[in-house]
DSSP file (Angstrom, degrees, kcal/mol; ACC not computed):
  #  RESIDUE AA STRUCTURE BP1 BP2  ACC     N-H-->O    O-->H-N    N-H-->O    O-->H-N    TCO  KAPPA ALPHA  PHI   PSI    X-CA   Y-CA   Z-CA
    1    1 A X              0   0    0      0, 0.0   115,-2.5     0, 0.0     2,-0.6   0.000 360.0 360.0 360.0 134.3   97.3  187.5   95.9
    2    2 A X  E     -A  115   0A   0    113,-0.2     2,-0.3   111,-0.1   113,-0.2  -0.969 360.0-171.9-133.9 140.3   99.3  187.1   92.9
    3    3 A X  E     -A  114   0A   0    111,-0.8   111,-0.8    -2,-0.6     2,-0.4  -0.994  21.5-150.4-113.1 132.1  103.4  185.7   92.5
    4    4 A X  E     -A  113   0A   0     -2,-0.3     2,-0.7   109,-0.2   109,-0.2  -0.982  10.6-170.3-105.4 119.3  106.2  185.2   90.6
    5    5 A X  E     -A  112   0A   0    107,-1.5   107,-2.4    -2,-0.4     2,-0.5  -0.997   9.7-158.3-120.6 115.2  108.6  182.5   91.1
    6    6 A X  E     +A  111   0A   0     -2,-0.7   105,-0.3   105,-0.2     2,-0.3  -0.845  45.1 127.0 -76.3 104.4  111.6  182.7   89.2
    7    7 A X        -     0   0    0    103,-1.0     2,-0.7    -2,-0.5   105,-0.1  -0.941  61.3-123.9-157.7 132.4  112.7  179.2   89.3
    8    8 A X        -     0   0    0     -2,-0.3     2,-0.3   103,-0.1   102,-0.1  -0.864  35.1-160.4 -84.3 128.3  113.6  176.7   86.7
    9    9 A X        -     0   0    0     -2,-0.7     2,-0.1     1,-0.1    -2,-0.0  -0.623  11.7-126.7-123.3 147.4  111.4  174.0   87.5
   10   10 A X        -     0   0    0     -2,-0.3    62,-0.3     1,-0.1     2,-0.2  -0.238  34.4-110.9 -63.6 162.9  112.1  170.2   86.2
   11   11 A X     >  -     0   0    0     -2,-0.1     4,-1.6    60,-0.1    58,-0.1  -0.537  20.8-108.7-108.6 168.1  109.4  168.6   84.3
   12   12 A X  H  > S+     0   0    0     56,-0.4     4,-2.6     1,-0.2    56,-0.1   0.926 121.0  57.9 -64.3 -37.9  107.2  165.6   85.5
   13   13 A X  H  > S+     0   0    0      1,-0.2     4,-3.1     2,-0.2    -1,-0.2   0.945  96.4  61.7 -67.0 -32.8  109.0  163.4   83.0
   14   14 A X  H  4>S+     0   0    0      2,-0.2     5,-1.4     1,-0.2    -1,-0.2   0.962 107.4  48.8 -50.4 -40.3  112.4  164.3   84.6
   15   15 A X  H >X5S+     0   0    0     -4,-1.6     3,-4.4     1,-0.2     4,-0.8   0.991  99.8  56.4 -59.1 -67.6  111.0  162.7   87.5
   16   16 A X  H 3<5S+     0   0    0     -4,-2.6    -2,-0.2     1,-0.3    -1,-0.2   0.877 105.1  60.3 -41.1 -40.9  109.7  159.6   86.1
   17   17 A X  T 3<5S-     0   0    0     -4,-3.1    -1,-0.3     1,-0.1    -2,-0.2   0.365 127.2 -89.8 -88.2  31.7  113.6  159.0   84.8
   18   18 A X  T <45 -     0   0    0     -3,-4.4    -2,-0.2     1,-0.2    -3,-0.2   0.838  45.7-165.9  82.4  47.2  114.9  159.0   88.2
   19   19 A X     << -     0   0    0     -5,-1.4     2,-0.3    -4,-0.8    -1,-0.2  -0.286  46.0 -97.0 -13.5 122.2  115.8  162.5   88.8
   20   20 A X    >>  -     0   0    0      1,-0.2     4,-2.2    -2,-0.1     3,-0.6  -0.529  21.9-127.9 -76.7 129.9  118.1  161.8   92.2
   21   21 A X  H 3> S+     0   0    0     -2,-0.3     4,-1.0     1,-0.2    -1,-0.2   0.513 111.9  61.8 -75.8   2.2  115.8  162.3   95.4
   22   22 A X  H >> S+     0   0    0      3,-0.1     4,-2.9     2,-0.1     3,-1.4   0.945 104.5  48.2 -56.6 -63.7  119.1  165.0   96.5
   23   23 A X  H <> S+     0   0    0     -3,-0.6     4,-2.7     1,-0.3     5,-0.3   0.907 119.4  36.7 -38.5 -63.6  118.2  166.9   93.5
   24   24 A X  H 3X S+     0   0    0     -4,-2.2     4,-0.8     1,-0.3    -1,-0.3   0.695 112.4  53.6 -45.0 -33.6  114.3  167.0   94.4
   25   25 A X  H <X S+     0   0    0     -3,-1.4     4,-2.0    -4,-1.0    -1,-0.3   0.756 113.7  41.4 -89.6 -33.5  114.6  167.3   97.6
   26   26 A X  H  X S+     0   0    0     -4,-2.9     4,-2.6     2,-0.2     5,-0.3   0.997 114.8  55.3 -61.9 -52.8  117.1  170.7   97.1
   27   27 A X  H  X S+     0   0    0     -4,-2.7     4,-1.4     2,-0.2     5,-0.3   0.853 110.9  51.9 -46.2 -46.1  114.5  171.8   94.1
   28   28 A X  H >X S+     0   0    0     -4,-0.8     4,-2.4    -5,-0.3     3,-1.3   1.000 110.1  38.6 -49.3 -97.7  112.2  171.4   97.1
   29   29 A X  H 3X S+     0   0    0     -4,-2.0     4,-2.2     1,-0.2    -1,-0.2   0.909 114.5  58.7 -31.1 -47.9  113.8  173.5   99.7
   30   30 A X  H 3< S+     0   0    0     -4,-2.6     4,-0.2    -5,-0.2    -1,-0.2   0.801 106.3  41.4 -72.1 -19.0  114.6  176.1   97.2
   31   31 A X  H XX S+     0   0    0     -4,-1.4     4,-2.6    -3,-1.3     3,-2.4   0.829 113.2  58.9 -87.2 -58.4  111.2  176.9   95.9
   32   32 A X  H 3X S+     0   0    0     -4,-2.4     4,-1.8    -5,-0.3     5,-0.2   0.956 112.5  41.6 -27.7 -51.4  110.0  176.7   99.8
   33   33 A X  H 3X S+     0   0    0     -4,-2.2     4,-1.9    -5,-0.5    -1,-0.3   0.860 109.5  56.2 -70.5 -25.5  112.5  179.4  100.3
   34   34 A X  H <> S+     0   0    0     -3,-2.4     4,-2.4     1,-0.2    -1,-0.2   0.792 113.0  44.7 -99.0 -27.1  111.6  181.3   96.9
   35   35 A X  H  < S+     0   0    0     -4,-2.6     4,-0.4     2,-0.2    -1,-0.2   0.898 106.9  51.6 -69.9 -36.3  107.8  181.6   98.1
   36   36 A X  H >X S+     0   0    0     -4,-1.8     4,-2.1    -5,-0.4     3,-0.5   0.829 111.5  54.6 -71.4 -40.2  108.1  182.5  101.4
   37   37 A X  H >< S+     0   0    0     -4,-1.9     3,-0.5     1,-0.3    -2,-0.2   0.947 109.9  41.8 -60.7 -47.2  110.3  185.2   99.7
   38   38 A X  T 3< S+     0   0    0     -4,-2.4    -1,-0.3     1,-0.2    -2,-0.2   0.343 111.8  67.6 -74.0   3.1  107.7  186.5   97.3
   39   39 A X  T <4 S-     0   0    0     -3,-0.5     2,-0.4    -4,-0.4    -1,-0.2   0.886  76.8-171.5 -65.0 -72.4  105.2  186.2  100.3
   40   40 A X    <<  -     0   0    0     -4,-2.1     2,-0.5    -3,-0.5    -1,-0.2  -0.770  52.5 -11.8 102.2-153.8  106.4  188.5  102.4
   41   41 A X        -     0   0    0     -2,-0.4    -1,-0.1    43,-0.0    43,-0.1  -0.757  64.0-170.1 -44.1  45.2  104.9  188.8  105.9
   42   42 A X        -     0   0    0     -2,-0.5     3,-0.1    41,-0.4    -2,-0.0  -0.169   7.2-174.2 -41.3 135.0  101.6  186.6  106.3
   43   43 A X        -     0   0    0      1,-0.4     2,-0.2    42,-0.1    -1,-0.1   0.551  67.4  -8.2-116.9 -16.4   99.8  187.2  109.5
   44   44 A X  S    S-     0   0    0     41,-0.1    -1,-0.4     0, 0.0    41,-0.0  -0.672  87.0 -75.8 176.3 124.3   97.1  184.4  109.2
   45   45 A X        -     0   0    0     -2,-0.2    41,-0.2    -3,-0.1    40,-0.2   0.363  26.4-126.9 -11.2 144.5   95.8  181.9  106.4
   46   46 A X        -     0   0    0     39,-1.6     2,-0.6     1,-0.3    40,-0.2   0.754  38.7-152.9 -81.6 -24.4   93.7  182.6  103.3
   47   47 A X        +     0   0    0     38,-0.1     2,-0.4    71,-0.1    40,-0.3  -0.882  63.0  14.1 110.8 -99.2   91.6  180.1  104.4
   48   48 A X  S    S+     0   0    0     -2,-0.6    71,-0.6    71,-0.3    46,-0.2  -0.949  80.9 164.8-117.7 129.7   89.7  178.3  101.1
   49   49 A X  E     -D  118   0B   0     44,-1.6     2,-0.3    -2,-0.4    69,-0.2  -0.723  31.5-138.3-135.9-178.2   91.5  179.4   98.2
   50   50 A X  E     -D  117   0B   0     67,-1.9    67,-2.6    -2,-0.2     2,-0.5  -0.969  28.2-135.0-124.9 139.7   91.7  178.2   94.2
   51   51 A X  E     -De 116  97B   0     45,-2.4    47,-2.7    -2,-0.3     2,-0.3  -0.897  23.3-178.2-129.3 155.3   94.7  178.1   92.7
   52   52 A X        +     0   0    0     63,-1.4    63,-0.5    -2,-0.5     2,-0.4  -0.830   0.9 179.9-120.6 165.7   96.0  179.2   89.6
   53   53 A X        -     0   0    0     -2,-0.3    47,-2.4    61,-0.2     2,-1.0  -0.956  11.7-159.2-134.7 130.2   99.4  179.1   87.7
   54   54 A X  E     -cB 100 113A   0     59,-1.0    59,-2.8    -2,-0.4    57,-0.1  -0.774  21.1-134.0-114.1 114.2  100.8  180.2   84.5
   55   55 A X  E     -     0   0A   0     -2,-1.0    48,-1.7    45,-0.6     2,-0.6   0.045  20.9-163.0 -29.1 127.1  103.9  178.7   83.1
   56   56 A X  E     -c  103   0A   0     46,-0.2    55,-1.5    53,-0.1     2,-0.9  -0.803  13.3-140.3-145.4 123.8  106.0  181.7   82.0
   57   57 A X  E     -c  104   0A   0     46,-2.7    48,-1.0    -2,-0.6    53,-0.2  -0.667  26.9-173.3 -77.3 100.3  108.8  180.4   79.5
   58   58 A X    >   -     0   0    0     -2,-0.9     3,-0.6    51,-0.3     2,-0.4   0.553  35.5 -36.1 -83.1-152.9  112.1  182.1   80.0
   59   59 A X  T 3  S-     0   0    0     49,-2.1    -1,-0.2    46,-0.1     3,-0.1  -0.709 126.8  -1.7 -58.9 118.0  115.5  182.3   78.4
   60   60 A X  T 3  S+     0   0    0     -2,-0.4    -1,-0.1     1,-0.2    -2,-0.1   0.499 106.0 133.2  79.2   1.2  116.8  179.1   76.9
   61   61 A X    <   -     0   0    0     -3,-0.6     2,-0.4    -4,-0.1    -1,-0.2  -0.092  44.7-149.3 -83.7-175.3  113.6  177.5   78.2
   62   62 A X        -     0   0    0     -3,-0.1     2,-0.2    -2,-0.0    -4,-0.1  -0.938  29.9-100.9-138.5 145.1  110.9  175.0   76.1
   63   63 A X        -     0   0    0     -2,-0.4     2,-0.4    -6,-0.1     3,-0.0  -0.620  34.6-139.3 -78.8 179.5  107.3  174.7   76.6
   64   64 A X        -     0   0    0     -2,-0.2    38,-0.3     1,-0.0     5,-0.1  -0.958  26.7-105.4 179.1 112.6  106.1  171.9   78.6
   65   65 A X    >>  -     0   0    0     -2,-0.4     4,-1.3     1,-0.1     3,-0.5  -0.104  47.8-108.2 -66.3 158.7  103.3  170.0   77.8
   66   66 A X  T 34 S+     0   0    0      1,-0.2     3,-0.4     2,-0.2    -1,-0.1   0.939 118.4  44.4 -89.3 -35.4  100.6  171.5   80.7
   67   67 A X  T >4 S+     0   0    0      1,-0.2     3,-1.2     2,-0.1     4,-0.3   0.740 100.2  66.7 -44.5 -24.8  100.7  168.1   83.0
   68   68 A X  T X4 S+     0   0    0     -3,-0.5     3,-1.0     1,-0.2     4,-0.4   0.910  92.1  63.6 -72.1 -35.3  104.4  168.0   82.6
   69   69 A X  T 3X S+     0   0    0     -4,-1.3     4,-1.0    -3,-0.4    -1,-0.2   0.302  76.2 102.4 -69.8  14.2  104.2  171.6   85.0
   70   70 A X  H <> S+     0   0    0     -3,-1.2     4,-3.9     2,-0.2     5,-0.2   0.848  74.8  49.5 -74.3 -25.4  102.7  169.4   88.0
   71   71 A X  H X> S+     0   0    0     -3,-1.0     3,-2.3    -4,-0.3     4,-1.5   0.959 109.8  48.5 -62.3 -59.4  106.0  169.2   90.0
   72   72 A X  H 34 S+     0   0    0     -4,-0.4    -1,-0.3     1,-0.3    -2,-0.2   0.719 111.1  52.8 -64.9 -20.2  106.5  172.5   89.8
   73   73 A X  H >X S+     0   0    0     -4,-1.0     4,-2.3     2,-0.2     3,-0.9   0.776 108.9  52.0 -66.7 -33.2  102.6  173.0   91.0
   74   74 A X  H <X S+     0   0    0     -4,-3.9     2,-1.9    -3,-2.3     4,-0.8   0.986 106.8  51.6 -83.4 -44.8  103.1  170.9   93.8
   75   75 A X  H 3< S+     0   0    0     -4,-1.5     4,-0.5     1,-0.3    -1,-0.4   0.337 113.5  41.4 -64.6  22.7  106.1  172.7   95.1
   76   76 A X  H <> S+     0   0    0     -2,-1.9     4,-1.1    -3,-0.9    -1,-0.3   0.642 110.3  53.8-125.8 -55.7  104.9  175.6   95.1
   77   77 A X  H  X S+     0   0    0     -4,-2.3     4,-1.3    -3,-0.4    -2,-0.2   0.725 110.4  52.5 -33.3 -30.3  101.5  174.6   96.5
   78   78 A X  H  X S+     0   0    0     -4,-0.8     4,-2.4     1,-0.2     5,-0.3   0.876 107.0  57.1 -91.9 -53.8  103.7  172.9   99.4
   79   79 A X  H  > S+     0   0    0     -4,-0.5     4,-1.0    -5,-0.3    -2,-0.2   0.606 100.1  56.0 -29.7 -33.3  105.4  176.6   99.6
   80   80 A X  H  X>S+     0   0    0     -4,-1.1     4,-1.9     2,-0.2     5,-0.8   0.927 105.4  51.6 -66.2 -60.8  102.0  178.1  100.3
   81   81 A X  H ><5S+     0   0    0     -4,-1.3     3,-2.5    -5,-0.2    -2,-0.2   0.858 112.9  44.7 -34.4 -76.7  101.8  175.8  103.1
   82   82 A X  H 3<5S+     0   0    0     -4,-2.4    -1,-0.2     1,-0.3    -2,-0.2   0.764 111.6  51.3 -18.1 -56.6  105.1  176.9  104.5
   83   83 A X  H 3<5S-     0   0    0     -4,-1.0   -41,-0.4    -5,-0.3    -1,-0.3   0.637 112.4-113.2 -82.8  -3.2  104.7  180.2  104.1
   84   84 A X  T <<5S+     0   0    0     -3,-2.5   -38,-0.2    -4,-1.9    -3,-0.1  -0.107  80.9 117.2 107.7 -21.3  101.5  180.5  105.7
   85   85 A X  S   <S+     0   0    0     -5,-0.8   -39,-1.6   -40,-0.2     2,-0.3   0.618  81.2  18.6 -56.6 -39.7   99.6  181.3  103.0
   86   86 A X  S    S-     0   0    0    -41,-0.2    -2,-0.2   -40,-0.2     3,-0.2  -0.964  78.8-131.3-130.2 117.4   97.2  178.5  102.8
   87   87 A X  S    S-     0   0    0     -2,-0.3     2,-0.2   -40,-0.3    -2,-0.1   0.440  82.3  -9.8 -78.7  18.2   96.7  176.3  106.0
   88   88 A X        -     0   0    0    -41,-0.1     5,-0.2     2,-0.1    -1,-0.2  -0.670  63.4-121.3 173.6 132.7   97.1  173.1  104.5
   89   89 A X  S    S+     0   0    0     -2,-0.2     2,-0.1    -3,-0.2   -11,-0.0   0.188  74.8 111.1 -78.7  29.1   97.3  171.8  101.0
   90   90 A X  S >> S-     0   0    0      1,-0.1     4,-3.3     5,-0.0     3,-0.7  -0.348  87.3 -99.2 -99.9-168.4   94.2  169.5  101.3
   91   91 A X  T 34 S+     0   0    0      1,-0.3    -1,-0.1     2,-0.2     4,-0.0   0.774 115.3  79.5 -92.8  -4.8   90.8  169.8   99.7
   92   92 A X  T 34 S-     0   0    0      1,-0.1    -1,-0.3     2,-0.1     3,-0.1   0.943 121.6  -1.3  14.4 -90.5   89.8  171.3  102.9
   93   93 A X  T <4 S+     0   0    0     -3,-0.7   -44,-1.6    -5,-0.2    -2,-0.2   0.675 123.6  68.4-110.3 -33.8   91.3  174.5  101.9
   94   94 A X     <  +     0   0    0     -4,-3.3     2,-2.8   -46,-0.2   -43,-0.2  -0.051  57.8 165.9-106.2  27.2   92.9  174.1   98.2
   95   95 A X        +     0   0    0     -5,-0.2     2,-0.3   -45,-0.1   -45,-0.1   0.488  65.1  30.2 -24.4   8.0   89.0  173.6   96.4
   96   96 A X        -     0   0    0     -2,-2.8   -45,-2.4   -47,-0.1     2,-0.4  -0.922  51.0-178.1 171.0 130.7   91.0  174.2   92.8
   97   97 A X  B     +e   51   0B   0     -2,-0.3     2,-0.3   -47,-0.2   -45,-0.2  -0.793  13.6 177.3-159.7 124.5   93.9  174.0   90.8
   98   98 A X        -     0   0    0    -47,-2.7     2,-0.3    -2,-0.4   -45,-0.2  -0.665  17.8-157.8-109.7 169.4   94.3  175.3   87.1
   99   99 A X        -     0   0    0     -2,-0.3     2,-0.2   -47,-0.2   -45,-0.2  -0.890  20.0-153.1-118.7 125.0   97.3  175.2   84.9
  100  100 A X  E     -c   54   0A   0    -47,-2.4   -45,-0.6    -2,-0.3     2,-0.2  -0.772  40.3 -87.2 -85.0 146.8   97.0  178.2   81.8
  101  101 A X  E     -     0   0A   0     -2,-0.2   -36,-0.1   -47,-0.1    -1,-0.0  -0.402  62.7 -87.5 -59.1 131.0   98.7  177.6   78.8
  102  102 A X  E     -     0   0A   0    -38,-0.3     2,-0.4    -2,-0.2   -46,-0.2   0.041  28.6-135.8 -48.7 153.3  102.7  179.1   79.2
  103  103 A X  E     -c   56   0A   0    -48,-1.7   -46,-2.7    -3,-0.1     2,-0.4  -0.955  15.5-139.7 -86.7 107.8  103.5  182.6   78.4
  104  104 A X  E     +c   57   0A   0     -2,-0.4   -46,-0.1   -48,-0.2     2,-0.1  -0.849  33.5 165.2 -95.1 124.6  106.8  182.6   76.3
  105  105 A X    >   -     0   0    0    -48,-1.0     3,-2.1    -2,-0.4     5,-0.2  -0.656  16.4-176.1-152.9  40.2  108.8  185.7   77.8
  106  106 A X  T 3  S+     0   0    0      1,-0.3   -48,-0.1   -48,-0.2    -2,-0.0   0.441  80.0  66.5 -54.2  -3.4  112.6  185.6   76.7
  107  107 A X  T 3  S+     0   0    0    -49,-0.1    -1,-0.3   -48,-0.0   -48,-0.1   0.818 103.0  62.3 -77.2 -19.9  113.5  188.8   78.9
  108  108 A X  S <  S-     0   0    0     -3,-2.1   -49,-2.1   -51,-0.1    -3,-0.1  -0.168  80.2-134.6 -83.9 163.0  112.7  186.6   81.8
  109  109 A X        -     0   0    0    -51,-0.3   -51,-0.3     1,-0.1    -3,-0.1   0.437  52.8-125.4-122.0  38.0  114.1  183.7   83.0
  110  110 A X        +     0   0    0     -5,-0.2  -103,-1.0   -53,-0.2     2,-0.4   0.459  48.5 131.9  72.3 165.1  111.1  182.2   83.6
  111  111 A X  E     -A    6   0A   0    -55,-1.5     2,-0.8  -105,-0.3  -105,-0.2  -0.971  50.6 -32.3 157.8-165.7  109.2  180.5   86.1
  112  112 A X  E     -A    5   0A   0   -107,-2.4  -107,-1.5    -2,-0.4   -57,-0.2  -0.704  28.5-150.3-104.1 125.1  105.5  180.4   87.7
  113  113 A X  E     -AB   4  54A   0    -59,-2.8   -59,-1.0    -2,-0.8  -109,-0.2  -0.645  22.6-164.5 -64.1 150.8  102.6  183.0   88.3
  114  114 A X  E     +A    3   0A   0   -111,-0.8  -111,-0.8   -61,-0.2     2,-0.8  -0.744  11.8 180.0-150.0  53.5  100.7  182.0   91.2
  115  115 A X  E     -A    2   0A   0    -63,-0.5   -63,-1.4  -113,-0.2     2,-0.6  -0.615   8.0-168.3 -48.4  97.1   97.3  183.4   92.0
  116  116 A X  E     -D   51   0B   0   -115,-2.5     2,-0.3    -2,-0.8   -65,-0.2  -0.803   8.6-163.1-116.6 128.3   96.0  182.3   94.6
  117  117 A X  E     -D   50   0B   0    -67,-2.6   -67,-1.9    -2,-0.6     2,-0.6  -0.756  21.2-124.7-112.1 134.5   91.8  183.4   94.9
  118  118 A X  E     -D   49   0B   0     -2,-0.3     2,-0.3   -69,-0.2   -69,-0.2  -0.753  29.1-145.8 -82.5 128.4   90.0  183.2   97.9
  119  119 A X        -     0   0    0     -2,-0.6   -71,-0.3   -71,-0.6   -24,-0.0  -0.497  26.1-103.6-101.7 142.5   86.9  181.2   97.8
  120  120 A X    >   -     0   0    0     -2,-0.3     3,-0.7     1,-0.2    -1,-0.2  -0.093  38.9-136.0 -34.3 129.6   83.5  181.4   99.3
  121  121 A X  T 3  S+     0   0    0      1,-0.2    -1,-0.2    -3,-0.1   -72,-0.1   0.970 101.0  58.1 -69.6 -40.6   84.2  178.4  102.0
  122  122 A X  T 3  S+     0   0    0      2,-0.1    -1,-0.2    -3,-0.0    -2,-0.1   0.202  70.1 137.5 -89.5  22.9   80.5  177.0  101.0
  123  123 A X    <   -     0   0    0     -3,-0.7     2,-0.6     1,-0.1    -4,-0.0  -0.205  43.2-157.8 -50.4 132.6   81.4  176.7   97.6
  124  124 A X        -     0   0    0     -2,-0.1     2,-0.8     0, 0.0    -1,-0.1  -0.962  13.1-139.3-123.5 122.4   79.9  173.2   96.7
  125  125 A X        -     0   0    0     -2,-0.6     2,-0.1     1,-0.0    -2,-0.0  -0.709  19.2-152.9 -93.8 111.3   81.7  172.0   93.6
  126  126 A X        -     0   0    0     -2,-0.8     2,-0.3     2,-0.0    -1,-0.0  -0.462   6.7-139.2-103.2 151.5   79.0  170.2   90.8
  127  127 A X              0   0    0     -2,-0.1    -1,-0.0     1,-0.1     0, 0.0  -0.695 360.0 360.0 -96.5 156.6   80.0  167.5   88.3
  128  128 A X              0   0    0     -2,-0.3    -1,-0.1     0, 0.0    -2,-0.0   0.352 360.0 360.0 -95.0 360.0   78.5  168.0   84.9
């Protein structure tokens, strides 16, 4: 399953200077809503997924150093949840999470791809 959320997403550092928990918590709710939209219908969890996201830089937008895109991972991740897509965001179910280096895209107005792959469930994850 792949997504696009059109969103302008805050950076991690916005948080860390006291970004007003109204703000976050609307940023919050509005990306919930903006997944569910690009979602559709869900009828029953993906079960053990990976997920991946690309940054896609819009109009009037910057790139964003690739840790600085974690808010915007978790809401969206939280979104899954919501929307059924995923039954939980724990490592249960969520085995993976990449960031790709941003796309810069000025017809757009940017926001995150979402791919979210379903994984073998008895995927055993090795350290090197």
């Amino acid at each position: 399953m792949k997504l696009f959320i059109e969103y302008r997403f805050s950076s991690l550092n916005a948080l860390y200077s006291g970004q007003h928990w109204a703000k976050r918590k609307k940023m919050a709710h509005d990306v919930h809503l903006l997944v569910r939209e690009a979602v559709g219908q869900m009828r029953e969890p993906m079960g053990v997924v990976k997920l991946v996201f690309t940054p896609i830089v819009g109009k009037g937008q910057r790139k964003l150093d690739l840790s600085n895109y974690g808010y915007a991972v978790k809401l969206i991740e939280d979104g899954l949840v919501h929307a059924g897509v995923i039954k939980d965001d724990t490592q249960e179910y969520v085995k993976g999470i990449e960031i790709l280096p941003a796309v810069v895209n000025r017809r757009t107005n940017g926001g995150m791809v979402v791919e979210v792959k379903k994984m073998d469930e008895d995927v055993k994850w090795q350290t090197k």
